[in-house]
C-alpha positions in Angstrom: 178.9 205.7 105.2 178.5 207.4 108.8 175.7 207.5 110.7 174.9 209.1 113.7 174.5 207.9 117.6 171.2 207.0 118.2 169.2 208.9 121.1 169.5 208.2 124.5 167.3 204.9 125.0 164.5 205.1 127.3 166.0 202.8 130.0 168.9 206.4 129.8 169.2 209.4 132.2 169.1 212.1 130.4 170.3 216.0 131.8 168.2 218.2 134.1 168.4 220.9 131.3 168.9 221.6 128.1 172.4 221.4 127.3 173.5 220.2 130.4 175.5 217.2 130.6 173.3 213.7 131.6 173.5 213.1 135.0 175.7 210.0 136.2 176.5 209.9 139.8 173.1 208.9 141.4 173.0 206.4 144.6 172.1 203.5 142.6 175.1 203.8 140.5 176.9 203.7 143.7 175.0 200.7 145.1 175.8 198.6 142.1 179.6 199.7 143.2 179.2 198.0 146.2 178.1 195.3 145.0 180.5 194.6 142.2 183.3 195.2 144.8 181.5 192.5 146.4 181.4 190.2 143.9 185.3 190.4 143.6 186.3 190.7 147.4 184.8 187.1 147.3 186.5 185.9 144.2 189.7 187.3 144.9 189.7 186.0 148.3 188.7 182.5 148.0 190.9 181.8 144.7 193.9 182.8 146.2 193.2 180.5 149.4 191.6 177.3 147.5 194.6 176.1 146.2 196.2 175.6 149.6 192.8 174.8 151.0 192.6 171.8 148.6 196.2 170.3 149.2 195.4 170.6 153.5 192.6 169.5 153.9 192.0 167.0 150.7 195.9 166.1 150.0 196.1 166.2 146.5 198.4 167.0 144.2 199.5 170.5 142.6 196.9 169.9 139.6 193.9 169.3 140.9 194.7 171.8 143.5 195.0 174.7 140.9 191.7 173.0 139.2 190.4 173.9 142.4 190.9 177.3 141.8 190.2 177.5 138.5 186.9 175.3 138.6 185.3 178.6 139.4 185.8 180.4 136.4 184.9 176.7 134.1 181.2 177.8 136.2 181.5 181.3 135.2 182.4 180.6 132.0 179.1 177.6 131.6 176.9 180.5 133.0 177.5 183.2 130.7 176.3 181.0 127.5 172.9 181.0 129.6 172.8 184.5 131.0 172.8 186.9 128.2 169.5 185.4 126.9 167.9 184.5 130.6 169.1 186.9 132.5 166.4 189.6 130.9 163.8 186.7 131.5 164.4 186.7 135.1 165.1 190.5 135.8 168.7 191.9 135.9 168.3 192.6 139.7 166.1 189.4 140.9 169.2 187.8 139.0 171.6 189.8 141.2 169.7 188.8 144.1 169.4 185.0 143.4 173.4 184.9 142.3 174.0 186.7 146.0 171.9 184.3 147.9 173.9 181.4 146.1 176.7 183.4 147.3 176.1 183.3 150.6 174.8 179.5 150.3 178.4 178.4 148.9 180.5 180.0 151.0 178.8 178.7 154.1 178.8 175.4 152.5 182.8 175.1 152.2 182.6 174.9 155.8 180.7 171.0 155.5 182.0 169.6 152.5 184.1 166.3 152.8 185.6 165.5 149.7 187.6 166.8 146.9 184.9 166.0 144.4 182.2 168.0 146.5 184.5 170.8 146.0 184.9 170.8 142.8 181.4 170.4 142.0 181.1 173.6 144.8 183.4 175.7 143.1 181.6 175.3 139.8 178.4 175.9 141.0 179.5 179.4 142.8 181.1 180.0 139.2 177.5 179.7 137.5 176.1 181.9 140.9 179.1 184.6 139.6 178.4 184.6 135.6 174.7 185.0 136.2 175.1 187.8 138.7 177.7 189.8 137.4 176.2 189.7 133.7 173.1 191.0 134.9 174.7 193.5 137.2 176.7 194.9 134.5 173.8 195.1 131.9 171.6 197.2 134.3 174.2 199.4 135.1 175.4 200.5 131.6 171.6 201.3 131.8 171.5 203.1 133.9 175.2 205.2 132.6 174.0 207.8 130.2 175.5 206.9 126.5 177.2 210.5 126.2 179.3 209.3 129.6 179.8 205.9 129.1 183.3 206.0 129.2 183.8 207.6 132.1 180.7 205.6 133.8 182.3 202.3 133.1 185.7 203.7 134.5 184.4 204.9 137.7 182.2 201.3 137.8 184.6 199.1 137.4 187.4 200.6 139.7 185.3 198.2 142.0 187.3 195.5 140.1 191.0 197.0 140.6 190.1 197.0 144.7 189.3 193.5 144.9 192.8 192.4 142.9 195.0 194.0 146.0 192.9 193.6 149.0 191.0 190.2 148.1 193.9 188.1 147.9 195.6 190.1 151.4 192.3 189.3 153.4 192.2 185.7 152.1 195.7 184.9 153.0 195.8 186.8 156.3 192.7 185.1 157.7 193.7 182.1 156.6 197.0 182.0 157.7 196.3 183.8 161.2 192.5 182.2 162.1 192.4 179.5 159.1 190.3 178.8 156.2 187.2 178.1 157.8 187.5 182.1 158.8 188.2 183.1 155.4 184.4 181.3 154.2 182.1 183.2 156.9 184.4 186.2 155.5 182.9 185.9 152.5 179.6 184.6 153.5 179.2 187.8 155.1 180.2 190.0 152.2 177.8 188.3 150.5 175.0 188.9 152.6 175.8 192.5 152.8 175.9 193.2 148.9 172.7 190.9 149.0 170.7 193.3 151.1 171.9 195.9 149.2 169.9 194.4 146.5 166.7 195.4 148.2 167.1 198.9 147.5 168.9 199.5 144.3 167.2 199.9 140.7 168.9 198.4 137.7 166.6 199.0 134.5 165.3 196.3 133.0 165.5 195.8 129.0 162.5 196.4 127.0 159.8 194.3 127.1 159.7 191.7 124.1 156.2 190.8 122.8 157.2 186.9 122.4 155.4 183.1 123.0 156.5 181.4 125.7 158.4 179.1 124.0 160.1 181.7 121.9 160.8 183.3 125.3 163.0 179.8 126.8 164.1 178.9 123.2 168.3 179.6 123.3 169.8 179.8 119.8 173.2 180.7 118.8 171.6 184.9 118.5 171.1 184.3 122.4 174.6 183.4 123.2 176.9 186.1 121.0 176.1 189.4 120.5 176.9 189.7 116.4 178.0 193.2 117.1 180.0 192.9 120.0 182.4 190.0 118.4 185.1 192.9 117.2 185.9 194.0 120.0 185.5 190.4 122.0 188.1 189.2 119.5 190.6 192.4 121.5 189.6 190.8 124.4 190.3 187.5 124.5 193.7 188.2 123.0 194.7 190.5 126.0 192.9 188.5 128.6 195.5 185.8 127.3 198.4 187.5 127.5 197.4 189.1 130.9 196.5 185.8 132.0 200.1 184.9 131.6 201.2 187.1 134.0 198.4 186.8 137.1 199.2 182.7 136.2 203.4 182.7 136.0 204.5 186.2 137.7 204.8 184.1 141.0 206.9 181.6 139.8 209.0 184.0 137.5 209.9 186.0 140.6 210.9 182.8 142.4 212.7 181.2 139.9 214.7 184.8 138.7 215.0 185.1 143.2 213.5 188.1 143.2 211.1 187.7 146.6 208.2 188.6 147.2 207.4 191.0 144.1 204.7 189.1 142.7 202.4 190.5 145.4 204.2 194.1 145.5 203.3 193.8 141.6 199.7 193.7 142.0 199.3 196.3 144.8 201.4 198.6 142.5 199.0 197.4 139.7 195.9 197.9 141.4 196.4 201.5 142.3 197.6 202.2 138.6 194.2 200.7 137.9 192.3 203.2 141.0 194.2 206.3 139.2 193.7 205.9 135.2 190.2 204.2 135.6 189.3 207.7 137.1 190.0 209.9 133.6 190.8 207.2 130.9 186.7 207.2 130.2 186.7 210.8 130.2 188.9 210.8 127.5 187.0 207.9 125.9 183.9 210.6 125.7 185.4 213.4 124.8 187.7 212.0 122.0 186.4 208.6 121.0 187.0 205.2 121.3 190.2 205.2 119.4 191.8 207.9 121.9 191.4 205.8 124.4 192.5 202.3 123.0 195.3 203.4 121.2 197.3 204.5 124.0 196.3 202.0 126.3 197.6 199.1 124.3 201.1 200.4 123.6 201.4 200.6 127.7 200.2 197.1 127.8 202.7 196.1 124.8 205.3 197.8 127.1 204.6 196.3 130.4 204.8 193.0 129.0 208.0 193.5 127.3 209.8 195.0 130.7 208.9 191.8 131.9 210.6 190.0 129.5 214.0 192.0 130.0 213.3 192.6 134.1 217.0 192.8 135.1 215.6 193.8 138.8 212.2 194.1 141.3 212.3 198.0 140.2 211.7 197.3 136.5 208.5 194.9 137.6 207.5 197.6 139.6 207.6 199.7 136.8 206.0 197.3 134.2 202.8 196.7 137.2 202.3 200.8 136.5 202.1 200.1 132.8 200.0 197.1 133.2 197.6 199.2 135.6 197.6 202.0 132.6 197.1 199.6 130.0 195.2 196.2 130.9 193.4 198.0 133.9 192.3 200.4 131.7 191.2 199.0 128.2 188.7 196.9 130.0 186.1 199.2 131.1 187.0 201.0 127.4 186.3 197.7 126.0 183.0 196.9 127.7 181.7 200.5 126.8 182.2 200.6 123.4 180.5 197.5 123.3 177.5 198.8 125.2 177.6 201.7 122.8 177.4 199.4 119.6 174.4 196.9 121.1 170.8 197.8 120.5 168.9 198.3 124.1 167.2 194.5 124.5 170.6 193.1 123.8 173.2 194.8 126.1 173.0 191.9 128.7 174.1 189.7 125.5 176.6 192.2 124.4 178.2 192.1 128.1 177.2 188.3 128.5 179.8 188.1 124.6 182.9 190.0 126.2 182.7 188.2 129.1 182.7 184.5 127.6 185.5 185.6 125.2 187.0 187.3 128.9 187.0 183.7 130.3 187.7 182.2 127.7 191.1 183.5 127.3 192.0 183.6 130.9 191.3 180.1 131.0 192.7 179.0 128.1 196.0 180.8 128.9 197.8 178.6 131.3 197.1 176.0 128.6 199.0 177.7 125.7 201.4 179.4 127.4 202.5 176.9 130.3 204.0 174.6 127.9 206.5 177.6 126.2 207.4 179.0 129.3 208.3 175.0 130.4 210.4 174.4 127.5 211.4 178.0 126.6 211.6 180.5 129.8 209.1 182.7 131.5 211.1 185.9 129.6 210.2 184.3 126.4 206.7 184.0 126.9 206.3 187.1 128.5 207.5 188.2 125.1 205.5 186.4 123.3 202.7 187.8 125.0 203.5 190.9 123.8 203.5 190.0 120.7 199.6 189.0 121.4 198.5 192.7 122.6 200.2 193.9 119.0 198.7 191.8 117.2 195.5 192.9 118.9 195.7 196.5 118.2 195.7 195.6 114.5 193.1 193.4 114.9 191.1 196.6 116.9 192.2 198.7 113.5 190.8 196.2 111.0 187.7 195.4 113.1 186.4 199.2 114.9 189.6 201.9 115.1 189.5 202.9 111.2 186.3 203.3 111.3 185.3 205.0 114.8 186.4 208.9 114.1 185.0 211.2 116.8 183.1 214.4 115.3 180.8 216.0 117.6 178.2 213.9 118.1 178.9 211.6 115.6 181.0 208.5 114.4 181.6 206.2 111.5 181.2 202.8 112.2 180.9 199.6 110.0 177.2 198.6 109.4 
């Protein structure tokens, strides 16, 4: 059975005129940019410093000094079973403007704390600030994306994301190395407070009101956690959030251990400008052809960077694999998150995007985990490869699950009921 795309929902731009394609570019879409890229400056910055930070000033060991880093995204990850169903209750941007002012709360706070337990509980809570505000973000803005350019909406949108990866991490270890960390938390105290007043004037749409009781309204159930529809494609994205969490974990150490310098950090510049370009046409595509065009090709590139990073003889053929992971893990993401905007009925995208991103998180965290243990006792090479392995068995997963049944034809496409 096929059905066809619904019509543009009334939260949608539509065109200026018959026939004319719906307008996207509009300077709210370009305020909720900003404050994306914000959103990531500060994450970027602050988890590539807080290791460090921990073992200076704290002296502990190498474990709880990565927990230190990683006790952000445990927050994140707590938040989003909370902010698919809440975040419509509070308003996608007074939740924007809340997370931002918890933003600019926790980064000032790094500056007092005393304790390695205080941090922890710090980091968790600016985690929580982060799934909140970046789940409602994202739902207003594939609002506010007309459905006809969705793909190419959520390419341009998140190309905020690919900045953040390359010059996050450079500001946090520059100020911290040249004026210390202290420097590095007003940093990102004041990036905060600029995205925060740019909260003032942008217009996310809201869902559609929901004629409910009170208690109906606060009641969480399973429904309000995971979006039914949008578990296909979560299932593709934990399984390439794992395996790409193998290399933003390990990569470091691989290049030390194969004395190879310092291209761990030449890999993800080269990666995030992959990320800058594709982002910029991948959606087009996406639009124009389907889902399926887009995916398809995408995750072969991923399959391939992983697997040059398995053989790596040299620093030139990382280079090379951090241009195939910018064409194919850069770019399946925002392909990813539109497709699943695109299956969600209106008063349950913030759910939809709230699903990818817990099944996002999940996978990134879990990572280090599974795959730590392998590389110990079997190499870096051989996990690497292993990862690939993951991202093909993904794309049969995506066939089973959405691909054989997504077939662009005009206007229309089949997809499972």
């Amino acid at each position: 059975m096929s059905r066809q795309i619904p019509p543009s929902r009334p939260d949608e731009p539509e065109g200026s005129d018959e026939g004319s394609p719906p307008k996207l570019i509009s300077s709210h879409f370009l305020l909720a940019i900003g404050i994306n890229l914000a959103f990531g400056m500060v994450f970027f910055m602050l988890i590539t410093s807080m290791a460090v930070y921990a073992v200076t000033e704290f002296a502990v060991g190498q474990t709880a000094a990565g927990f230190a880093a990683s006790a952000f995204v445990v927050g994140a990850l707590l938040a989003r079973i909370f902010a698919g169903k809440y975040v419509d209750l509070l308003g996608r941007r007074h939740t924007v403007a809340l997370s931002l002012m918890m933003f600019v709360l926790c980064s000032l706070t790094y500056l007092v704390i005393e304790d390695y337990g205080m941090l922890i509980a710090l980091r968790m809570v600016h985690g929580i600030a982060m799934g909140f505000g970046q789940t409602g973000l994202n739902a207003g803005v594939f609002s506010l994306i007309p459905r006809a350019r969705r793909g190419e909406g959520a390419g341009y949108y998140m190309v905020a994301n690919s900045l953040p990866q390359a010059l996050g991490p450079l500001l946090g270890l520059q100020l911290s190395h040249v004026y210390g960390f202290n420097t590095v938390f007003i940093a990102a105290a004041v990036i905060s407070a600029l995205a925060l007043a740019l909260t003032g004037v942008v217009r996310l749409p809201e869902a559609p009101p929901r004629r409910q009781r009170l208690r109906h309204q606060l009641m969480l159930r399973p429904a309000d956690i995971i979006e039914r529809r949008a578990l296909p494609i979560a299932m593709i994205v934990l399984l390439t959030s794992t395996a790409f969490a193998s290399v933003m974990t390990f990569l470091d150490s691989f290049a030390r251990r194969e004395g190879m310098g310092n291209v761990a950090s030449l890999y993800f510049l080269v990666f995030a400008a992959a990320v800058l370009l594709t982002r910029l046409f991948v959606g087009r595509i996406q639009d124009h052809f389907g889902d399926n065009a887009a995916v398809y090709p995408t995750m072969v590139i991923f399959v391939v960077s992983l697997g040059l990073l398995a053989w790596s003889p040299n620093q030139a053929v990382v280079l090379v694999s951090a241009v195939c992971a910018g064409f194919g893990h850069g770019s399946l993401m925002p392909v990813l998150q539109a497709i699943i905007a695109s299956a969600v009925a209106a008063p349950r995208v913030s759910i939809g995007i709230s699903t990818f991103f817990i099944f996002s998180d999940s996978g990134f965290g879990a990572s280090p985990l599974l795959l730590g243990p392998l590389a110990d006792a079997s190499g870096y090479r051989l996990m690497f490869a292993v990862c690939a392995g993951l991202i093909l068995s993904a794309l049969v997963v995506y066939w089973l699950l959405h691909g054989r049944f997504d077939v662009k034809q005009g206007t229309a496409r089949r997809r499972p009921r």
